[in-house]
C-alpha positions as CSV (number, residue, x, y, z in Angstrom):
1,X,0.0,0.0,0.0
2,X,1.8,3.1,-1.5
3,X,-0.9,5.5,-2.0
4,X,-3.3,6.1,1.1
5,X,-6.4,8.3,-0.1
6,X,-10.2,8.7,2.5
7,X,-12.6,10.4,0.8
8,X,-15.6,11.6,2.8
9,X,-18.5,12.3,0.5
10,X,-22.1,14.2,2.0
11,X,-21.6,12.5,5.1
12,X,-24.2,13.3,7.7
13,X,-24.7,12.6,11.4
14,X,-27.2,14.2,14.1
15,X,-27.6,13.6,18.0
16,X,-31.1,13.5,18.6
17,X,-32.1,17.0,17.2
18,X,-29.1,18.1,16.9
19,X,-26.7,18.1,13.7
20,X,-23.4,17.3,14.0
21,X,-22.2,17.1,10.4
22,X,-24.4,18.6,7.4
23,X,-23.4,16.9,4.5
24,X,-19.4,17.3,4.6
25,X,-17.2,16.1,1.6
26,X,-13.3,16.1,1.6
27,X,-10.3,14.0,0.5
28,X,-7.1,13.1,2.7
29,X,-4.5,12.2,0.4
30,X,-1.2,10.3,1.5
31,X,2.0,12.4,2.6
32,X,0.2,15.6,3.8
33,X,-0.1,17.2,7.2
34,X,-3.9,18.1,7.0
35,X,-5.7,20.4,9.8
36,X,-9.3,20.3,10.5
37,X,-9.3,23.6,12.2
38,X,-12.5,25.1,13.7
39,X,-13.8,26.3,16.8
40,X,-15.7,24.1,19.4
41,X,-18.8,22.6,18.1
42,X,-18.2,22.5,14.3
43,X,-17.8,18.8,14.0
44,X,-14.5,18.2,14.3
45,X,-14.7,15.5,16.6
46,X,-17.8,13.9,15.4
47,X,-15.8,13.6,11.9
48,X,-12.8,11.7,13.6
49,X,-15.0,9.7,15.7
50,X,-17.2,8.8,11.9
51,X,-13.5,8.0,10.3
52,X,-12.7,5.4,12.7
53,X,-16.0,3.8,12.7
54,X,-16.4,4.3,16.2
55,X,-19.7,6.3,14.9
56,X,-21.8,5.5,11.9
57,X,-22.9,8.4,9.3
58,X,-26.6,9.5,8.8
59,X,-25.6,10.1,5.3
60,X,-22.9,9.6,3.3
61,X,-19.8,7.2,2.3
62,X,-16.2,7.2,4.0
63,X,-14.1,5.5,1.6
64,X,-10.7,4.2,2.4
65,X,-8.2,4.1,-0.9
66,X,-4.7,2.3,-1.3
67,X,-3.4,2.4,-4.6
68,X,-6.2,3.8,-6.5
69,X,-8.6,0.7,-5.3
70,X,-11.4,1.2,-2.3
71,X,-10.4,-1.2,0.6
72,X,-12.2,-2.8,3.5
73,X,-12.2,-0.5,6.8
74,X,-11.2,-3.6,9.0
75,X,-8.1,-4.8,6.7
76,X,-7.0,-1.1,6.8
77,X,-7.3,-0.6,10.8
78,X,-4.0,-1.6,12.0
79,X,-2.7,0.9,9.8
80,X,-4.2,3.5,12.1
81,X,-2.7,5.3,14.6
82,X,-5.4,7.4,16.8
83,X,-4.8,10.3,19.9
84,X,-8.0,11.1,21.4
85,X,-8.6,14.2,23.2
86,X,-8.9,12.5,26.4
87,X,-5.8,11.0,28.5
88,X,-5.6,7.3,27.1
89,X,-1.5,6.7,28.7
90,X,-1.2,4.7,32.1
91,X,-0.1,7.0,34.7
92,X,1.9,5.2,36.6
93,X,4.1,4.0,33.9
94,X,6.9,5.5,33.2
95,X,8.1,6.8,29.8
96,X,10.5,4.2,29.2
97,X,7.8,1.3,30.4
98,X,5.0,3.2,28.0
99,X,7.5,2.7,25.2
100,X,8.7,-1.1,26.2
101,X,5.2,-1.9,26.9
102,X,4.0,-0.9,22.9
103,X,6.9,-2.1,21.4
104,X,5.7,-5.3,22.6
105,X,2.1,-5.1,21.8
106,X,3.1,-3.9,18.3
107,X,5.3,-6.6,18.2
108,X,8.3,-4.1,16.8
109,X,11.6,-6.2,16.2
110,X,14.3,-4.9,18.8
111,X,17.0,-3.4,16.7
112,X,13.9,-1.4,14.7
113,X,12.2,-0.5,18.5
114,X,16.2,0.6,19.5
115,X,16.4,3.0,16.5
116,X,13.0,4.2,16.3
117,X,13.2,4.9,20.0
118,X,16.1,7.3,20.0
119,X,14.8,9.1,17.4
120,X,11.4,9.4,18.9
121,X,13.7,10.2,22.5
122,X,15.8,12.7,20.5
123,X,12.9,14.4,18.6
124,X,10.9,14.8,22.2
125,X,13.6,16.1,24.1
126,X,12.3,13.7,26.4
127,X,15.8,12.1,27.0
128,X,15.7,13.4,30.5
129,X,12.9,11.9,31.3
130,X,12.3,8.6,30.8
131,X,12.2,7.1,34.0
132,X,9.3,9.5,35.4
133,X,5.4,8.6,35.7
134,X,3.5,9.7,33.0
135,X,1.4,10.8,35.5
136,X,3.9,13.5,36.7
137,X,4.5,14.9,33.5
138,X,3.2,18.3,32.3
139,X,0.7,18.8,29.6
140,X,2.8,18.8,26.5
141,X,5.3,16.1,27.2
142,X,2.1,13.6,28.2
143,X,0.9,14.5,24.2
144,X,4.7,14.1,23.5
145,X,4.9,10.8,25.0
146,X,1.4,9.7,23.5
147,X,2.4,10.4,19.5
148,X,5.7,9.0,20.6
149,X,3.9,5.5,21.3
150,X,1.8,6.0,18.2
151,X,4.8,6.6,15.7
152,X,6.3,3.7,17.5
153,X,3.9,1.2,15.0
154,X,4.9,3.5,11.5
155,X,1.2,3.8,11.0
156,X,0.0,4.8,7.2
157,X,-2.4,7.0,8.7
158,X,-2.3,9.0,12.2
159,X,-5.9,10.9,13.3
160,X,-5.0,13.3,16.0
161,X,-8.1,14.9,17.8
162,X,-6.9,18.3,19.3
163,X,-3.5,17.2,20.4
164,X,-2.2,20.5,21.4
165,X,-4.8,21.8,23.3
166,X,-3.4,23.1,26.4
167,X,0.3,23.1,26.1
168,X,2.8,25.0,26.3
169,X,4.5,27.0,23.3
170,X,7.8,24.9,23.4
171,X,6.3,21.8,23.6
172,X,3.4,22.8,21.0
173,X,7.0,23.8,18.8
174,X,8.5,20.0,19.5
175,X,5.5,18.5,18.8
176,X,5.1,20.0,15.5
177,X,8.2,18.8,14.8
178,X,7.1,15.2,15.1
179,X,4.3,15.8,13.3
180,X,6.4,16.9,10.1
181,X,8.9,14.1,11.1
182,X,5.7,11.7,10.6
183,X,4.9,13.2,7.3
184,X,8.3,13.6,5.9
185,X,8.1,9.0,6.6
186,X,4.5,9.3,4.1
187,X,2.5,8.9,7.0
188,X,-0.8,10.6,6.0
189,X,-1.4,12.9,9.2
190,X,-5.0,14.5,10.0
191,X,-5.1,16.5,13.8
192,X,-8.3,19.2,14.3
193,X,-7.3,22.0,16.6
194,X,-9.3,25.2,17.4
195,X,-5.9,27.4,17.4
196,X,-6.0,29.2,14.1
197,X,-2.3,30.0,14.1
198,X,-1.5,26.1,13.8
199,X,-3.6,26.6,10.1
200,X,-0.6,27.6,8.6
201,X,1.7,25.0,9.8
202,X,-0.7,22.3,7.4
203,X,0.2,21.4,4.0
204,X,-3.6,21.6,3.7
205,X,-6.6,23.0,5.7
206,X,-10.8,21.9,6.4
207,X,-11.7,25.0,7.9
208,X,-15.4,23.8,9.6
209,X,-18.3,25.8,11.4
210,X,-21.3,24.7,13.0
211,X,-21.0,21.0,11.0
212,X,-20.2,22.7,7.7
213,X,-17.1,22.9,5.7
214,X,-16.1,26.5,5.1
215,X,-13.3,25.8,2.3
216,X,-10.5,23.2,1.7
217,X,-6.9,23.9,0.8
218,X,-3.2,25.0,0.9
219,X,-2.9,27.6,4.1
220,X,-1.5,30.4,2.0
221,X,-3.7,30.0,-1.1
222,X,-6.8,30.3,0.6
223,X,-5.3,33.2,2.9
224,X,-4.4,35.2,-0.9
225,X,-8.0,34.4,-2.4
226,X,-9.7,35.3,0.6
227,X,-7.6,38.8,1.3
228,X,-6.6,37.7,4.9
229,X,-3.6,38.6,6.2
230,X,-4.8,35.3,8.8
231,X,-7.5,32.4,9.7
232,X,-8.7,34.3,12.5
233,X,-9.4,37.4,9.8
234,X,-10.9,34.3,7.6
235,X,-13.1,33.1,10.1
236,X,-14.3,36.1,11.4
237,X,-15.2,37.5,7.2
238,X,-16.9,34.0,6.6
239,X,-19.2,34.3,10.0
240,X,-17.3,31.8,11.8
241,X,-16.3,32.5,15.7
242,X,-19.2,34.6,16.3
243,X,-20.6,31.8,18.9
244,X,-17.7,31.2,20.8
């Protein structure tokens, strides 16, 4: 599998009266760092949760592509790395124990664990820190430790729901870093935020409100078109923001 392609086509889903997703259509294409950027309520979540079949659609196909040919969700799930907005590490493992324990449940060969490790380590700047609880850690090197054990299986695919809400500027800066280490491998990364500075750090943007897709596209392209010197100026022209 080469070429990794999702297309989401008019999907739909409500909660009781309340609409989610209105009819939302976008493609994630291999080797691109796509944002779903938006503030809370516009879906975001709801469109993760949809991708890994952990809800079904209303309306609508989500189509997972390798090579140009539609493939079955369940063959193409162990490709899938996935960071949810709540904490999902153990903590009172350490960081070295987090990373022993999913090299073994990924079943990652030692001398590939030992290299991938001290790149990961390196990358982190969590060299300093491996033998402390992740329970003791601060915001931003728990997130740091959690894409750490999800690059640890080289996923083709890594959904990231809001991973840098909360943390610090440094460790927003070295996680960012991983993130273009992970695309820079082919690994096809979508993460949503609600910081419309991290827009431009995308090879492409979903810029959603209230369940609808605003526009699609490269960051700087859609800045020029629009005459916005940034997202917040984007959002604000295109009615977005005004409920938050």
């Amino acid at each position: 599998m080469n070429d990794i392609e999702i297309r989401i086509a008019n999907v739909s889903k409500g909660f009781k009266k309340t609409p989610a997703l209105d009819g939302v259509s976008m493609n994630f294409q291999g080797g691109n760092l796509y944002g779903v950027i938006g503030p809370a309520g516009a879906g975001k979540t709801t469109l993760f949760r949809l991708m890994l079949h952990l809800l079904h659609a209303d309306a609508g196909d989500i189509t997972y592509m390798a090579d140009g040919a539609p493939i079955d969700f369940q063959d193409f799930r162990q490709h899938i790395a996935y960071m949810p907005q709540s904490q999902s590490l153990y903590a009172d493992l350490s960081v070295d124990e987090h990373l022993d324990f999913f090299q073994k449940l990924y079943s990652i060969a030692p001398d590939e664990y030992r290299r991938k490790k001290a790149e990961l380590v390196n990358l982190a700047r969590l060299d300093k820190f491996l033998d402390m609880p992740a329970g003791n850690l601060s915001g931003g090197m728990y997130k740091k430790l959690g894409l750490m054990c999800a690059l640890l299986r080289s996923p083709r695919v890594m959904l990231l729901d809001e991973p840098t809400n909360g943390v610090d500027p440094i460790s927003r800066r070295e996680f960012w870093n991983l993130l273009h280490a992970a695309r820079s491998q082919g690994i096809l990364v979508i993460m949503s935020t609600a910081y419309m500075d991290e827009a431009e750090r995308c090879s492409q943007v979903v810029l959603m409100e209230r369940g609808g897709v605003l526009a699609v596209g490269e960051p700087r392209d859609l800045l020029t078109r629009n005459r916005c010197a940034n997202f917040d100026e984007f959002f604000l022209k295109r009615g977005g923001l005004q409920h938050e």
